[in-house]
KEMAR-721506 format. One record per residue (C-alpha): residue number from 1; x, y, z. Coordinates in steps of 0.25 Angstrom, whole numbers, plus 5000, padded with zeros to 4 digits. Example, Ala and Ser with C-alpha at 12.3 -4.5 7.8 and 13.67 -1.06 7.14 Angstrom:
BEGIN
   nr     X     Y     Z
    1  5049  4982  5031
    2  5055  4996  5029
***
This chain:
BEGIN
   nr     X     Y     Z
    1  4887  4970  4959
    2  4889  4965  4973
    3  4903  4972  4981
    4  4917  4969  4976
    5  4922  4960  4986
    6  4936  4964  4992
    7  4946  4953  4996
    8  4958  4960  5002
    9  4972  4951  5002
   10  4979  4960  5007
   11  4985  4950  5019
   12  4987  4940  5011
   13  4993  4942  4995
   14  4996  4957  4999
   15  5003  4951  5011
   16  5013  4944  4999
   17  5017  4956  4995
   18  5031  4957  4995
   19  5035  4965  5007
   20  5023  4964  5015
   21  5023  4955  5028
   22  5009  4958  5037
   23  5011  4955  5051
   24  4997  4947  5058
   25  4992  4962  5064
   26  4997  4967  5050
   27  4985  4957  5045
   28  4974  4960  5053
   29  4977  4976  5053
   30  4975  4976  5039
   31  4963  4966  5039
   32  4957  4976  5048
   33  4958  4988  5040
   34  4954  4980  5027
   35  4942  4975  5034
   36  4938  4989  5038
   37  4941  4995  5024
   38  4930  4984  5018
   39  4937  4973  5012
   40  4929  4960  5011
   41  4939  4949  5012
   42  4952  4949  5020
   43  4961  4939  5017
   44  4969  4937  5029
   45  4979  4928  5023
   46  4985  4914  5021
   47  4982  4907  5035
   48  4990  4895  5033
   49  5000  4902  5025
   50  5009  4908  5036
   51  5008  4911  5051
   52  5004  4927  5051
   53  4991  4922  5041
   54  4987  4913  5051
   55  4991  4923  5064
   56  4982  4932  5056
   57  4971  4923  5054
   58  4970  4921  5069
   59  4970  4935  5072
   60  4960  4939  5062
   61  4950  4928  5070
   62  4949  4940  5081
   63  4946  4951  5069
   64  4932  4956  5066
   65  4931  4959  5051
   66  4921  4969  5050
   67  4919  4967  5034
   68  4930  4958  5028
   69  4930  4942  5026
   70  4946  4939  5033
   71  4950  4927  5022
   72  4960  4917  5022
   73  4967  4914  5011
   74  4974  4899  5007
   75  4975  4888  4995
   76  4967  4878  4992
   77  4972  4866  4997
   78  4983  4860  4993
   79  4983  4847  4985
   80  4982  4834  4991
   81  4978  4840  5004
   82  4962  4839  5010
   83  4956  4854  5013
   84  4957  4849  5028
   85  4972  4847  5028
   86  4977  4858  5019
   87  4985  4870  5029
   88  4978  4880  5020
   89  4963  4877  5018
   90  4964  4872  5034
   91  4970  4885  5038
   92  4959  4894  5030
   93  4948  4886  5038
   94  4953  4888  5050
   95  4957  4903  5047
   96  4946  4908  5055
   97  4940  4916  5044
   98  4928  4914  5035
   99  4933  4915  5020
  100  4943  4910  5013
  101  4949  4911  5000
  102  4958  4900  4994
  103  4965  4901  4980
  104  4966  4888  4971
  105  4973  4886  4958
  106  4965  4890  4946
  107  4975  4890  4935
  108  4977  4875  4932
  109  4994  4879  4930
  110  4994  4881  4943
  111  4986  4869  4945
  112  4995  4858  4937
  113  5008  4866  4937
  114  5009  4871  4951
  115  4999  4859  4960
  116  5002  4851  4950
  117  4988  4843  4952
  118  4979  4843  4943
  119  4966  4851  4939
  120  4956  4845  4945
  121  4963  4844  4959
  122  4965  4858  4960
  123  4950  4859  4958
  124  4947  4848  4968
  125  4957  4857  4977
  126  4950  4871  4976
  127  4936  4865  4977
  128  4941  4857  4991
  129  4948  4869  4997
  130  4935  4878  4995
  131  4925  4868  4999
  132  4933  4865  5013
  133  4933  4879  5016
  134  4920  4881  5013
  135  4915  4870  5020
  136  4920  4878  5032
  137  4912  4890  5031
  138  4921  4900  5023
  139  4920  4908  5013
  140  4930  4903  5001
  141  4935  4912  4991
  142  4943  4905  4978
  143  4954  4911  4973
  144  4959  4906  4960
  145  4972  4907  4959
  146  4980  4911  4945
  147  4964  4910  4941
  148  4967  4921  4929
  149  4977  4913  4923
  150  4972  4899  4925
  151  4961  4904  4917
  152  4967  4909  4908
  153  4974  4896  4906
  154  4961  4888  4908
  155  4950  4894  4910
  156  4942  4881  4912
  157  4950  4876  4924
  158  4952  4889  4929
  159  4936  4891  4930
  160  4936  4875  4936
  161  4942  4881  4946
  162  4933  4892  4949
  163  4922  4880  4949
  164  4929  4871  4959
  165  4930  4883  4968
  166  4915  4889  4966
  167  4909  4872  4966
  168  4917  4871  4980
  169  4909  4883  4986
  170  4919  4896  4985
  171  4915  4909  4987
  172  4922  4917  4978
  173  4931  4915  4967
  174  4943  4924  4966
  175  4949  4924  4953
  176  4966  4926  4956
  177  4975  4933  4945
  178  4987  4926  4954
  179  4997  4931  4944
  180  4990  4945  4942
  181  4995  4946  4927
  182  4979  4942  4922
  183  4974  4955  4914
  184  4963  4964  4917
  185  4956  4959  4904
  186  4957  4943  4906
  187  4953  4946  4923
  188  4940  4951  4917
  189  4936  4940  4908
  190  4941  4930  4916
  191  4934  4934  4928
  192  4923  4937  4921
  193  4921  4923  4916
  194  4922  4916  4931
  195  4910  4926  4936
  196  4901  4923  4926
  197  4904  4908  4927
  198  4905  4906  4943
  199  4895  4909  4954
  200  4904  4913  4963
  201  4908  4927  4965
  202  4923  4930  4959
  203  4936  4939  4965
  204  4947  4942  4959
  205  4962  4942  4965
  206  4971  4949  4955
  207  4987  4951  4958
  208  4995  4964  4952
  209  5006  4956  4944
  210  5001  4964  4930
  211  4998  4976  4938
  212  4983  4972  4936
  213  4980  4966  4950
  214  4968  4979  4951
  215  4965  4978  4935
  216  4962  4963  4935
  217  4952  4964  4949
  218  4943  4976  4942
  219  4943  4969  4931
  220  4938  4955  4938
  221  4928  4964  4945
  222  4924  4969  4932
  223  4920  4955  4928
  224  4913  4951  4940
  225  4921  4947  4951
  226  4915  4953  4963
  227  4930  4950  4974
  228  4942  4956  4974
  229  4957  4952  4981
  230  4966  4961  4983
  231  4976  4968  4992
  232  4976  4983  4998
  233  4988  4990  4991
  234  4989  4978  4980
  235  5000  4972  4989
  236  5003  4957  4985
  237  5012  4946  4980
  238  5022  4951  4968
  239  5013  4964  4964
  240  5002  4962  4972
  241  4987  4960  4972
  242  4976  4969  4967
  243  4976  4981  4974
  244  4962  4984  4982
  245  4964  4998  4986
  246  4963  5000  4969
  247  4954  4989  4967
  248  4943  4994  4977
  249  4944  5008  4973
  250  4942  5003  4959
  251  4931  4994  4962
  252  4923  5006  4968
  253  4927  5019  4962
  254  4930  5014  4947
  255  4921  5001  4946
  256  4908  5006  4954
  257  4910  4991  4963
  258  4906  4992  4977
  259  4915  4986  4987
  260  4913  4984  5004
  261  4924  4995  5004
  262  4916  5004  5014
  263  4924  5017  5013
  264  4936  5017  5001
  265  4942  5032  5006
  266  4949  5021  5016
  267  4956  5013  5003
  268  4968  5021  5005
  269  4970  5019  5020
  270  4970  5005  5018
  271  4979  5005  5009
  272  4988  5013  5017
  273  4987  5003  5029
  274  4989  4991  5022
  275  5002  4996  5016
  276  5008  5001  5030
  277  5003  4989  5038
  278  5011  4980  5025
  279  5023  4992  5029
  280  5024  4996  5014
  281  5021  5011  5007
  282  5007  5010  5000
  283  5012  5011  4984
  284  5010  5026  4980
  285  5005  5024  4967
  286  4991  5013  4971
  287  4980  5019  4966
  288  4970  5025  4975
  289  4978  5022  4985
  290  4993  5026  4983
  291  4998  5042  4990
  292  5000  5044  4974
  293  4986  5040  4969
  294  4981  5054  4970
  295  4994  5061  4969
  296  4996  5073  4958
  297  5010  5079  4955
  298  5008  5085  4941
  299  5004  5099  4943
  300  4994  5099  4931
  301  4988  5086  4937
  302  4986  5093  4951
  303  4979  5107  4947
  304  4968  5096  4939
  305  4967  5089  4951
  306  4964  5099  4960
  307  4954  5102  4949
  308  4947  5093  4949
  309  4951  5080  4955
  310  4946  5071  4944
  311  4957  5076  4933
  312  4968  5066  4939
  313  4961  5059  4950
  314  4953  5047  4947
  315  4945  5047  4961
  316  4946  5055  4974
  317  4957  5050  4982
  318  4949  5051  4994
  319  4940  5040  4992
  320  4950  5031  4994
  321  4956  5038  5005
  322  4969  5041  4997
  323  4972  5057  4994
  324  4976  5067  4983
  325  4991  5071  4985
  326  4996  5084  4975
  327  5013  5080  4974
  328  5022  5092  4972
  329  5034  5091  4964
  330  5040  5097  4952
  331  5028  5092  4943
  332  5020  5102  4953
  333  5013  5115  4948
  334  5006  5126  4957
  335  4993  5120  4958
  336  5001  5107  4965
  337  5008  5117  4975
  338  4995  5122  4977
  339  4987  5110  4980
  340  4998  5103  4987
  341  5000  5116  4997
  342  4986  5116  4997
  343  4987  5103  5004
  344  4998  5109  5015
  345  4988  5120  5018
  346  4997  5130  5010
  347  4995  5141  5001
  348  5001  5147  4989
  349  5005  5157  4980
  350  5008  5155  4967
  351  5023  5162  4969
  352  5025  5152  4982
  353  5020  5141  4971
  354  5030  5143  4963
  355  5041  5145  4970
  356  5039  5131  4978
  357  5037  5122  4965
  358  5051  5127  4959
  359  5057  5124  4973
  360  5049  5111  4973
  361  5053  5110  4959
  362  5068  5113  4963
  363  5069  5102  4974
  364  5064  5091  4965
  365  5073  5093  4955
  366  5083  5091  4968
  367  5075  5077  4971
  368  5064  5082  4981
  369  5052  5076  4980
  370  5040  5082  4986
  371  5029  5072  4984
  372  5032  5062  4991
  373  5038  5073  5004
  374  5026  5080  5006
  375  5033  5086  5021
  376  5044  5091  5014
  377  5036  5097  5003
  378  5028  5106  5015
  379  5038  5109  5022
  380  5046  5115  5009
  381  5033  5124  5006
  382  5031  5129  5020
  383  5046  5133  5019
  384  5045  5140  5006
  385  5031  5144  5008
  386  5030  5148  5024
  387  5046  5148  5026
  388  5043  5138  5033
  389  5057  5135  5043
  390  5061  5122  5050
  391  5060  5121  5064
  392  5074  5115  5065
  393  5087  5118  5059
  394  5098  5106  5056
  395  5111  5112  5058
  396  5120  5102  5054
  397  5121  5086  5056
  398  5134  5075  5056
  399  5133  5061  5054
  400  5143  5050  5057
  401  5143  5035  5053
  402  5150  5027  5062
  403  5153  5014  5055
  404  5156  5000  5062
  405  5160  4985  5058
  406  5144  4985  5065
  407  5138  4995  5057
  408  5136  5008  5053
  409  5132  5020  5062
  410  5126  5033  5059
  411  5126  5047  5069
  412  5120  5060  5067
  413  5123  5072  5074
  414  5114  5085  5071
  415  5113  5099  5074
  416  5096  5106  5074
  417  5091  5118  5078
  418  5077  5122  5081
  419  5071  5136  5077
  420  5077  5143  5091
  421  5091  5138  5088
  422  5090  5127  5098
  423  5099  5117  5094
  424  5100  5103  5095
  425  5113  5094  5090
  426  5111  5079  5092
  427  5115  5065  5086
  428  5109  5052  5083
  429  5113  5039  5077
  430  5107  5031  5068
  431  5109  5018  5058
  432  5111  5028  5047
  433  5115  5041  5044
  434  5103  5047  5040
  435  5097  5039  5053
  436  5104  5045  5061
  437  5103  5060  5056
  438  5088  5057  5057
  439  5088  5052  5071
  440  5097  5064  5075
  441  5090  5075  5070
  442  5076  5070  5076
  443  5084  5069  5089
  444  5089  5083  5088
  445  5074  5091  5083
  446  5065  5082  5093
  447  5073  5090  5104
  448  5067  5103  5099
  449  5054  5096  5093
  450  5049  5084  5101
  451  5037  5081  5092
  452  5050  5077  5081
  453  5049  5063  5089
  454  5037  5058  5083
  455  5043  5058  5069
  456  5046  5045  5063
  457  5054  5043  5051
  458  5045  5032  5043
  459  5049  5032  5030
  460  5064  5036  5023
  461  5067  5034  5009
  462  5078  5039  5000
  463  5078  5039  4985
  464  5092  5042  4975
  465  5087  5054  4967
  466  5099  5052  4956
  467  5105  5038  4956
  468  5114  5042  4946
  469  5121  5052  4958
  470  5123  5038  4963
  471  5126  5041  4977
  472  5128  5057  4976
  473  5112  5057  4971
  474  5102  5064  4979
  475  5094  5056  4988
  476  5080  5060  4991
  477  5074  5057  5005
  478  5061  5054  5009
  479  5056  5054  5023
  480  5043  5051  5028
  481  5042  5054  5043
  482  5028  5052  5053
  483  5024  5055  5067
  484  5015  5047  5068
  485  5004  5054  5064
  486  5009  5061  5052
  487  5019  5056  5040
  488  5027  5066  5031
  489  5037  5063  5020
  490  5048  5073  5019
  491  5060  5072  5009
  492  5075  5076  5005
  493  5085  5076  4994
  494  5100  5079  4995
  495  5112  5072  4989
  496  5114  5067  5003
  497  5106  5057  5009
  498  5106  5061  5023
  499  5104  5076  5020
  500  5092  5072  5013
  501  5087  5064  5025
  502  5089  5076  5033
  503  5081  5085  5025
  504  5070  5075  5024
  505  5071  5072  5040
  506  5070  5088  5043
  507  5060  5089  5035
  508  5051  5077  5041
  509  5053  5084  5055
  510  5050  5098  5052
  511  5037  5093  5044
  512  5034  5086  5058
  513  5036  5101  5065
  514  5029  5108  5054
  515  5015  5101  5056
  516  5017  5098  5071
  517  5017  5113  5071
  518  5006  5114  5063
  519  4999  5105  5069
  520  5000  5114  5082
  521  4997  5127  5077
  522  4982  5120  5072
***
């Protein structure tokens, strides 16, 4: 069997997502990357559909794609409007690019109900719009919209669809779950039933509403069709579209199908730029993918895995590029402490062993939690291992809200001492409290540690341990904090929100001292 071809839409139905807004360099960064990663077919957007597709377009005219077709999406052409006058086709051929793909109506609801025109002219429509574009030179890809269930409402005009497009010269037909809530089982058959009965090569373009989106486009393959759409991460309209960074893996690693995908350890670092350059956190649980995919908490899970990988890994993370991550927390026994330490370059003893899970134990029990504040769980070792001491001391701290018909104003004052007793007492304000305590104490330890200044706060969430506390509960703080380099996630957990901040805040620098120090010393 010839390569799975992958068709990426990452710019244009992930770019629906709700939430997601890419700007025109947004575009052709991640066009870059996907090009580079092996993908086949780009599509680059709607050109006629809105100004930043269009600016994209004329952009992408100075690209060199080294691998991947850069594709313009649009409709057929509207009713009672010739190829040459209709906004979309005309803007497809003058995109500057050499494929196209244009979606049609395949489910004759859609045709009646919603064109309100009938059968035939939706035929005569499809059949013009291909044959103009080919006429021009480009490559045309079909996209049967709703095709699933216009089949499985009638298969005969369903399939006359197919024929208008495959008589009018298109170069692939894509069969569309436009509603993804098609199963796994129909997909097959149906698709099935199109390959054997069409010359034309067939794809497949599934969406997530039934949580099948990755199900349905294996199982399509299964039956012959030889493309696949998708979107890295799955982003998409409502739930999404099928997600290539399972699909691919899938293809490769489970089904024994070649892709152009030169080098797939690079699967997670797509994933991972796609989801910052879209500014949204890349979901911990995707497969292959996700920071929890190879992830083991339960101790017994952990002392098989260090085993033998193959009693609860179903590949080696590294061949997507992703990594196994041992969690620590109450769930943990010795052989996690062990193997997680053994990551941090520390040994131990049984005795120390024990003694840190029951204080780990006893600080989740408070609403600690470890595994997601790595930099906090290091520092909590060292200290209990090494005696390990901060290089800092925070005396004592005050803060005043001032408030005004304008607004509300927060100002910290706080006292620090480094290890010779030197000691600094400074204030700063902020739009907050906790703002401003932040902003005081690095204005106070920069003094004494200057490197301090290239630490960024770039993430802060606070989560109610105890709603039923209602406001007395204890919050829990996460910070995550980078210097450009480096990121580290620190944590902490008091009944008062800014006394929790503060730990977590201390933590964060100290962590930045600690491995600048380390750094040095090698």
């Amino acid at each position: 069997m010839e390569k799975i071809q992958i068709y990426d839409t990452t710019l244009r139905d992930g770019a629906q997502a709700e939430g997601i807004s890419f700007s025109t360099e947004d575009k052709l960064d991640i066009a870059s990357k996907l090009d580079l990663f092996g993908i086949d077919y780009i599509e680059g957007g709607w050109p006629s559909s809105n100004p930043k597709d269009s600016s994209f377009f004329d952009s992408a005219k100075n690209s060199r794609f080294t691998h991947a077709k850069l594709t313009a999406f649009g409709s057929t052409r509207r009713v009672g409007l010739a190829c040459s006058n209709d906004p979309s086709i005309k803007s497809i051929a003058e995109s500057g690019v050499k494929c196209a793909s244009i979606f049609g109506k395949s489910w004759d609801f859609h045709v009646t109900d919603a064109l309100r025109i009938s059968l035939d002219e939706n035929l005569e429509i499809v059949a013009d719009s291909i044959s103009f574009l080919k006429n021009r030179g480009m490559e045309v890809l079909f996209c049967a919209e709703h095709f699933f269930d216009g089949y499985l409402h009638s298969p005969d005009y369903a399939l006359s669809v197919l024929e208008a497009a495959e008589s009018a010269g298109a170069d692939w037909l894509v069969l569309c779950d436009t509603n993804g809530g098609t199963l796994p089982s129909a997909v097959e058959d149906i698709t099935a039933i199109v390959v054997e009965q069409f010359r034309t090569p067939v794809g497949i373009h599934a969406h997530n509403d039934a949580d099948l989106a990755v199900a349905n486009t294996l199982a399509a393959v299964s039956a012959g069709a030889s493309m696949v759409q998708g979107t890295i991460n799955g982003i998409g309209e409502r739930c999404g579209n099928a997600n290539l960074c399972s699909i691919i893996p899938n293809l490769e690693l489970k089904m024994g199908l070649k892709t152009n995908i030169p080098d797939l350890s690079q699967l997670t670092a797509i994933s991972k730029f796609v989801s910052e350059t879209a500014n949204m956190t890349v979901g911990r649980k995707l497969p292959y993918v996700g920071t929890s995919a190879f992830a083991h908490k339960g101790g017994i899970h952990v002392s098989a895995v260090l085993k033998d990988s193959r009693t609860y890994e179903h590949i080696d993370p590294s061949i997507v590029g992703n990594e196994r991550r041992i969690l620590i927390s109450e769930l943990s026994g010795n052989s996690s402490l062990k193997a997680k330490l053994g990551e941090l370059g520390i040994d131990l003893d049984d005795e120390d062993g024990k003694r840190i899970l029951q204080r780990i134990k006893d600080m989740e029990s408070q609403g600690y939690q470890f595994e997601g504040a790595e930099a906090s769980f290091e520092l909590l070792i060292r200290r209990m291992k090494d005696g390990l001491r901060p290089p800092f001391r925070v005396e004592g701290f005050r803060i005043f809200v001032d408030v005004t018909e304008a607004n509300v104003s927060s100002e910290a004052s706080i006292k620090v001492f480094d290890v010779s007793g030197m000691m600094e007492h400074t204030a700063a304000n902020g739009n907050g409290p906790v703002n401003a305590l932040d902003r005081a104490v690095r204005k106070a330890l920069e003094r004494f540690y200057p490197n301090l200044k290239d630490v960024k706060l770039v993430d802060y969430k606070v989560r109610v341990i105890d709603g039923k506390e209602a406001t007395g509960a204890k919050v829990r703080v996460l910070m995550r904090n980078t210097d450009g380099f480096d990121s580290w996630t620190t944590i902490g957990v008091s009944t008062n929100v800014i006394e929790a901040s503060l730990s977590a805040l201390l933590d964060s620098l100290e962590y930045k001292l600690l491995k600048s120090k380390e750094a040095t010393a090698n």
